[in-house]
C-alpha positions in Angstrom: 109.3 109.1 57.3 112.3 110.9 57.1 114.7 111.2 54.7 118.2 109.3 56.9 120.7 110.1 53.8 120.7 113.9 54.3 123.3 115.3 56.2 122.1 116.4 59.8 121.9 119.7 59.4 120.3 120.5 56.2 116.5 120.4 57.5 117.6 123.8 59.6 119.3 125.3 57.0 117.5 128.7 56.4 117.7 129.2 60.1 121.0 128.6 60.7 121.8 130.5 57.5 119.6 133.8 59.5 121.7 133.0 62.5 125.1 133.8 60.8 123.5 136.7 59.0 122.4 138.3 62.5 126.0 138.1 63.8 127.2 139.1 61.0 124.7 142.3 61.0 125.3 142.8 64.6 129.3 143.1 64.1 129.0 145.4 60.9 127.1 147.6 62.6 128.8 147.8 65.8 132.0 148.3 64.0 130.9 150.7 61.6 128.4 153.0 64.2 130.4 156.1 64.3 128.5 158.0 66.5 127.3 160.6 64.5 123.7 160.9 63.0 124.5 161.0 59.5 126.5 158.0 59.8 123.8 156.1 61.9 121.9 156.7 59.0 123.7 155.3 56.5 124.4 151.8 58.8 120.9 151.7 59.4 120.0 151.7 55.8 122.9 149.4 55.1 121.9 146.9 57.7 118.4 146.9 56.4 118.6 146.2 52.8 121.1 143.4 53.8 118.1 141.8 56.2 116.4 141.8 53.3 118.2 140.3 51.1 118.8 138.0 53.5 115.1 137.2 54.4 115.0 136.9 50.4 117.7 134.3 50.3 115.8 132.3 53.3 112.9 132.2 51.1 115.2 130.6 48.5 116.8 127.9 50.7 113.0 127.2 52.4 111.6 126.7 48.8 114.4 124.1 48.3 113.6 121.6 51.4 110.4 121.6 49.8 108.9 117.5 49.1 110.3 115.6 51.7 110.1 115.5 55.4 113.5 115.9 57.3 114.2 116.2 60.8 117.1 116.8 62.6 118.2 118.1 66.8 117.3 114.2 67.5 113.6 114.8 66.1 113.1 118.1 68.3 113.0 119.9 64.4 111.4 119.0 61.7 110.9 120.2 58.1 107.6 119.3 56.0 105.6 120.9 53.1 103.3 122.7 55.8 106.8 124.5 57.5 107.7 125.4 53.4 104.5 127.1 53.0 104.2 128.8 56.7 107.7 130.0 56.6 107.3 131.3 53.2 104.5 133.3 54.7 106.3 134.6 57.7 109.5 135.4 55.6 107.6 137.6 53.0 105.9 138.9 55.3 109.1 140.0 57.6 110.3 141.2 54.1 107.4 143.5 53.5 107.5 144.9 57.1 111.5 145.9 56.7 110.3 147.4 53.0 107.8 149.7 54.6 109.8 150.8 57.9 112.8 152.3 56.4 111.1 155.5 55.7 109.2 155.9 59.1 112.4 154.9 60.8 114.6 158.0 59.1 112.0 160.6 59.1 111.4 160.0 62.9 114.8 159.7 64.2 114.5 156.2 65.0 117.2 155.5 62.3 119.3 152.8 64.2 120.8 149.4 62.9 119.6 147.7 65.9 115.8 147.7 64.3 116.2 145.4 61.2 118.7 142.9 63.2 115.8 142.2 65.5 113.2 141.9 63.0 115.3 138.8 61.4 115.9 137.9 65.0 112.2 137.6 65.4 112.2 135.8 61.8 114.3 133.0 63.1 112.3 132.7 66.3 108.8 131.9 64.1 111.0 129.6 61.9 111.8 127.8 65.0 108.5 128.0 65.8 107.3 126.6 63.1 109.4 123.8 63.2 109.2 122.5 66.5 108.7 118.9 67.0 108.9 118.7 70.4 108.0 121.2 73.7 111.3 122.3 74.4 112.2 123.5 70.4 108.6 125.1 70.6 109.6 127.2 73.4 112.7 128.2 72.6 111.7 129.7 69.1 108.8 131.3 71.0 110.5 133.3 73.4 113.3 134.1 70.7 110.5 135.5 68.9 108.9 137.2 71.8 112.2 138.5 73.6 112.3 140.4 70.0 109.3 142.4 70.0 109.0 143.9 73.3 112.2 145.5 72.8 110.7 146.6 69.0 107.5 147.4 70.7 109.6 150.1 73.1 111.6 151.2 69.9 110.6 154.9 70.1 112.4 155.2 73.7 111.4 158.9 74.1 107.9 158.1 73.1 105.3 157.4 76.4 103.0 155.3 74.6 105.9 152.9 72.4 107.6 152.6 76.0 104.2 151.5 77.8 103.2 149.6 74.6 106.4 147.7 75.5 106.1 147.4 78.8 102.3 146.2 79.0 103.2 143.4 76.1 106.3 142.2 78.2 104.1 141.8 81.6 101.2 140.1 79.8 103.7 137.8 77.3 105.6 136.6 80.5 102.1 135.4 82.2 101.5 133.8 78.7 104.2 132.3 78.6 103.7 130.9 82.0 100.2 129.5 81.6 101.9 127.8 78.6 104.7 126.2 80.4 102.5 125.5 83.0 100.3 123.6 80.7 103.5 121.7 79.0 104.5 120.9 82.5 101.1 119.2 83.3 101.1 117.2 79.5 105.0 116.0 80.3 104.1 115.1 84.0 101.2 112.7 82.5 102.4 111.9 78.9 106.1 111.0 80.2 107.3 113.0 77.1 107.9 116.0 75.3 107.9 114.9 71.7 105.5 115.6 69.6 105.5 112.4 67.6 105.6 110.4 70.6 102.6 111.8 71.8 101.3 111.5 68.7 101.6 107.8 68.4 100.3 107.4 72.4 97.2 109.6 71.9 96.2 107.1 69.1 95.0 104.4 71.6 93.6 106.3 74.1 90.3 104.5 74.3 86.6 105.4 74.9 87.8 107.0 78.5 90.0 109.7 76.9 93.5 111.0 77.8 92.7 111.6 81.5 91.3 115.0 83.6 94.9 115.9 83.8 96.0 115.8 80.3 93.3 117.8 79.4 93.9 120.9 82.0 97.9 120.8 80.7 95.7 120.9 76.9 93.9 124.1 78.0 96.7 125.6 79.4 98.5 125.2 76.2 95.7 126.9 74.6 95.1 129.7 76.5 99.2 130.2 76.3 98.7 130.1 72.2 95.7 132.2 72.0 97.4 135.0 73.6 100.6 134.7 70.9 98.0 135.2 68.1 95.6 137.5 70.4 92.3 135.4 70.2 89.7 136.2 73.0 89.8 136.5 75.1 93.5 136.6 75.4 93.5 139.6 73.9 93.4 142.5 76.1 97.1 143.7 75.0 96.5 143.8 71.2 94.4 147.4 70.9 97.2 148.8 73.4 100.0 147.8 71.7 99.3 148.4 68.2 98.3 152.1 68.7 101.1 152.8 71.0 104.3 151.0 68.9 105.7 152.7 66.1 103.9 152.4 63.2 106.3 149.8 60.8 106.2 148.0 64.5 102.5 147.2 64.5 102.6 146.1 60.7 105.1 144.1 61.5 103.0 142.6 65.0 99.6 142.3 63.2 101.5 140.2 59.8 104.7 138.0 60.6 103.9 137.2 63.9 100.3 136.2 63.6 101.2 133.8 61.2 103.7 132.0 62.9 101.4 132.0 66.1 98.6 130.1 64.1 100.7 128.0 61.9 102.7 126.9 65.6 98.5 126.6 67.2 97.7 124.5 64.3 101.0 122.1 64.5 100.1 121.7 68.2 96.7 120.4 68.1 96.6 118.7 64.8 100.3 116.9 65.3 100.3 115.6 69.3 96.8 116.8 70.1 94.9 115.6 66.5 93.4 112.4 67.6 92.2 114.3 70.9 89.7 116.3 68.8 86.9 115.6 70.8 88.5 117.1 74.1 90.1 120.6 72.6 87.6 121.5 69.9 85.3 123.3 71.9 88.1 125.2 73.4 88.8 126.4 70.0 84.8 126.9 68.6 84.8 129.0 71.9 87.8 131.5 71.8 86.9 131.8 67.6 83.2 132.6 67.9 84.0 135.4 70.9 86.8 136.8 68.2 84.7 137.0 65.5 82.2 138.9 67.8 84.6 141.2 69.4 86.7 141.7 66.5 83.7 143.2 64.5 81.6 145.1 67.2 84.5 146.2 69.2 86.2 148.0 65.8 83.0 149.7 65.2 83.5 152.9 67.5 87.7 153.1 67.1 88.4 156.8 65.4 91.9 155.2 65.3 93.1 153.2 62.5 95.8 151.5 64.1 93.0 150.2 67.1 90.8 149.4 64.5 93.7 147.5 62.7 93.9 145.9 66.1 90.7 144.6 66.4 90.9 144.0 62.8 93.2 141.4 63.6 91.1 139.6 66.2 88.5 139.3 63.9 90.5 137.9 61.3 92.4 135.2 64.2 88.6 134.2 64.9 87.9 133.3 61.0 91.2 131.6 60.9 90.2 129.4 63.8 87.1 128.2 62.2 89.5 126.3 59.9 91.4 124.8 63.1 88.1 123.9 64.7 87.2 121.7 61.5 90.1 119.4 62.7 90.7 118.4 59.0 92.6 118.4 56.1 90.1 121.0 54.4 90.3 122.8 57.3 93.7 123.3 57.7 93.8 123.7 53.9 91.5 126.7 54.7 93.7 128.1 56.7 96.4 128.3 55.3 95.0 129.7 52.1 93.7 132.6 54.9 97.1 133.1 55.9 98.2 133.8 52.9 95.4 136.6 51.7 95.6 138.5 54.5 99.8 138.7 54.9 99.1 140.6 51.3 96.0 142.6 52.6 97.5 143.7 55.4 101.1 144.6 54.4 99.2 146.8 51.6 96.7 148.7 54.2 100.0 148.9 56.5 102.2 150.8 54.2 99.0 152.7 53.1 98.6 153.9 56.6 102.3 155.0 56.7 101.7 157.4 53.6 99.1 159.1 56.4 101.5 161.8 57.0 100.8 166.3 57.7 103.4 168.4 58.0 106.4 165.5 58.0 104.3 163.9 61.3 102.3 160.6 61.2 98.4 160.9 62.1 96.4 158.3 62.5 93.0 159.3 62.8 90.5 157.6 60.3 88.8 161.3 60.1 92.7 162.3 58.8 92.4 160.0 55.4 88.8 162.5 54.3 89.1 163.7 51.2 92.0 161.0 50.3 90.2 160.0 47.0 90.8 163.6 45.8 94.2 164.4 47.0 95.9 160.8 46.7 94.1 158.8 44.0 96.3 156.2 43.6 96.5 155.6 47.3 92.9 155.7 47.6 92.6 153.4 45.0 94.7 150.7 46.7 93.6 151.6 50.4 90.0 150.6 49.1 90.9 147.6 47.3 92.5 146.5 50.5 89.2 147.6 52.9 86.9 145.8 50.7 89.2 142.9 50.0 89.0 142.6 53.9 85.5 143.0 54.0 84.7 139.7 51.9 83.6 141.9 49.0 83.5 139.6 45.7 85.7 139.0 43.6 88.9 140.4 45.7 91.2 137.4 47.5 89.8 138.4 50.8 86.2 136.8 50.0 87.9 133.1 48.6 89.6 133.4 51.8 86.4 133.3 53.6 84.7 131.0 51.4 87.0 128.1 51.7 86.6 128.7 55.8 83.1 128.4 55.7 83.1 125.7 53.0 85.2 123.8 55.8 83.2 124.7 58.5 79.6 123.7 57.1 81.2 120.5 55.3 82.0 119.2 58.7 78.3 120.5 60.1 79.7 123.3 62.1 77.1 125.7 60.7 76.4 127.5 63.5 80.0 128.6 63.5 79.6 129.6 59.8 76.4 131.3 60.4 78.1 133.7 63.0 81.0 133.9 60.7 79.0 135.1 57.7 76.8 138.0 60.2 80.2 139.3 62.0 81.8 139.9 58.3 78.9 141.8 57.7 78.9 143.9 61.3 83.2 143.7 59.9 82.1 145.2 56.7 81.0 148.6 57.9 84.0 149.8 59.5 85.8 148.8 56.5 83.2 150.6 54.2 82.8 153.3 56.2 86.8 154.5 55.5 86.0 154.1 51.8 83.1 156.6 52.2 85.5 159.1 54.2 88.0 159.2 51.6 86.3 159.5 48.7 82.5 161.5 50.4 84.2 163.4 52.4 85.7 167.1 51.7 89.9 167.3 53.4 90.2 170.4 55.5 93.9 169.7 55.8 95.1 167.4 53.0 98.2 164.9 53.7 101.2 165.5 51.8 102.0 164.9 48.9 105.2 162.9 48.7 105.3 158.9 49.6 108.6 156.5 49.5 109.2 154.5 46.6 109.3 151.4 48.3 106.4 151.8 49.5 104.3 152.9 46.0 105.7 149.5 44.8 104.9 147.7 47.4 101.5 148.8 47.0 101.0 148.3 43.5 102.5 144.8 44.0 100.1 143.7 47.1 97.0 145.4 45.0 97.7 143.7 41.9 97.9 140.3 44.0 94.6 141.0 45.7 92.8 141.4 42.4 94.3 139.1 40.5 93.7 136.1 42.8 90.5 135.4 40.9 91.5 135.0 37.6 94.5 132.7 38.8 94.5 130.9 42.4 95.9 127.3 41.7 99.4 128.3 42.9 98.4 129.0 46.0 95.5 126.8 46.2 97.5 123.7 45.3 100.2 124.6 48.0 98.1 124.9 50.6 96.7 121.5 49.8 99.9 119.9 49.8 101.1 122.0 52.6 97.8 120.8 54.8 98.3 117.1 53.1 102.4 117.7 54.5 100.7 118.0 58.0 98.3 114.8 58.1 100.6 112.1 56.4 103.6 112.8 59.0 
């Protein structure tokens, strides 16, 4: 229940403290924007180690609402051990993104203030998200989130790819978003309510006859609106576009923070209102995680790309993470969120690798362009493959526990054909993976990158790597969170 002798506000407190930091940002870097490119410079790295410190500070203030559940807006926001744990994610993640762009930015003239304020601006969307308790808070931090990245997707305005990146993710999010409302229309229309705990409570006693033919079609709608937030098939169609045709910081950024908070808001949805309606959305979800799993892994296997292959990467990974949802149960969701949590590290580390994939000053992105990478970059190499074969399921990196606890889940609850598949797509996954180990370190560089790399982004990668391996030898913090995290969701 929750706590009544906390003062209202205190439940929203990270995200109100993000709100007054993006004003804050936005008038420091108005007033302080001289119009010369020197000076751009200089606000924009101003503006983006303060968004980091403030993303760093949100983590601190998240950590501290930890234990109890609070809710606050008149019950339209609520804060539990699973919000903790998933805004934890996103925030780090967020972090990491910011870390890795500053470089990119500068070197490519992209060097403007506006960049990092919508980043946090996307942050306090997925906290919202995150959050929501009800269909109207859900939809507000969803299109605060999404408002953000189209315009981060378009960044590079002089670039024909970023602009039609951001233009193709703008038509296809607005259908998305329709189909969703659509669907929240139809579930309001027959449930009489918006609330998630109301629902909740009138789902319970249903009876043998179910929720009714309409409920249901306002349930798939919902879905398919979700599915294309975390680009699950086969809602996926704008995902390989997008990533190869946004600045590069801008698709590590879409294939980490985001993802999360789309699958920790699909999770909240179906296990909080939609839990006791198992039976009529499961299949749904078996569906859209099976054809992931497929298309992620076969799809990936021609891409010369890496960003693409990243892309499908991603799909393949939404489909493993889905196996958890489609359990329906406390493992399952533990799963999950143990997932969640390997791949933000996996990914911000193959992310900033792919950044260092620079000739002549210019970014190239072909997987041929990292041959000879083993020779010429060691240390990169070194952490590049630790992330590939972490992602591949390769014992004893984090990336295999990961999967394990999915397909423990999976085949505890007698889904085995949904671990089967699982387990034969991560090994169809596992070539593409494997095969840009054997180009870096097999094959000879006619043109080697340069030399140089940020310094952010060499600790980052040490960091993330040492994380990966190290997971092993000690995963009871994270384990133990997710639990209670997972425990959080199914007690409210």
């Amino acid at each position: 229940m929750p706590n009544t002798h906390v003062p209202e506000l205190i439940p929203a407190l990270p995200e109100l403290f993000l709100a007054v930091i993006i004003m804050a940002l936005l008038m420091f870097g108005v007033f302080r924007k001289g119009g010369r490119d020197e000076q751009d410079v200089t606000t924009f790295r101003y503006v983006t180690y303060m968004s980091i410190i403030a993303l760093l500070l949100a983590v601190l203030l998240t950590t501290l609402l930890a234990g109890e559940r609070l809710v606050t807006f008149g019950s339209m926001f609520v804060s539990d051990g699973y919000a903790v744990f998933c805004k934890v994610l996103v925030l780090l993640a967020s972090t990491g993104s910011l870390v890795i762009a500053k470089g990119f930015m500068e070197r490519h003239s992209l060097a403007r203030f506006e960049f990092p304020v919508l980043v946090v601006f996307a942050t306090l969307g997925m906290l919202m998200m995150i959050s929501a308790n009800d269909m109207i808070s859900l939809y507000l931090g969803l299109e605060m989130q999404s408002l953000s990245l189209y315009i981060i997707a378009a960044f590079q305005r002089d670039d024909t790819r970023s602009t039609e990146a951001g233009l193709k993710y703008f038509v296809l999010g607005a259908v998305a978003s329709g189909m969703l409302l659509y669907g929240m229309s139809l579930v309001y229309g027959f449930a009489g309510t918006t609330s998630f705990e109301v629902m909740a409570k009138m789902f319970t006693n249903t009876g043998p006859e179910g929720p009714g033919t309409g409920m249901i079609f306002g349930i798939v709608f919902i879905l398919a609106g979700l599915a294309f937030k975390v680009s699950a098939v086969p809602f996926h169609m704008w995902t390989p576009d997008v990533y190869e045709g946004a600045p590069t910081p801008v698709t590590a950024f879409f294939a980490i923070a985001p993802k999360i908070a789309g699958m920790a808001l699909f999770i909240r949805v179906m296990v909080g209102p939609f839990g006791d309606l198992l039976a009529q959305w499961q299949q749904i979800v078996v569906f859209i995680s099976i054809a992931s799993m497929i298309l992620g892994s076969f799809a990936a296997l021609n891409q010369r790309n890496i960003k693409r292959l990243m892309a499908y990467s991603s799909i393949g990974h939404v489909g493993y993470a889905l196996i958890g949802l489609s359990v329906g149960s406390e493992a399952g969701i533990r799963a999950v969120l143990i997932y969640l949590a390997i791949y933000v590290f996996m990914n911000i580390g193959t992310f900033a690798c792919i950044l260092c994939m620079r000739r002549g000053g210019r970014m190239v992105e072909g997987i041929d362009d990292l041959a000879g990478l083993g020779k010429t970059h060691p240390m990169i190499a070194l952490a590049l493959a630790i992330f590939m074969f972490s992602m591949a399921g390769i014992p004893p990196l984090a990336g295999f526990f990961g999967k394990l606890y999915i397909f423990q889940a999976a085949i505890a609850t007698e889904l085995y054909t949904l671990a089967i598949i699982g387990v034969l797509t991560s090994v169809v996954g596992a070539f593409y993976y494997l095969r840009i180990i054997r180009i870096m370190y097999f094959d000879d560089a006619e043109d080697p990158l340069d030399q140089s790399i940020d310094r952010e982004i060499g600790a980052l990668l040490t960091l993330t790597g040492i994380l990966i391996l190290a997971f092993i030898a000690y995963p009871e913090p994270l384990v133990s969170s997710a639990a209670a995290a997972a425990a959080s969701l199914f007690s409210s």
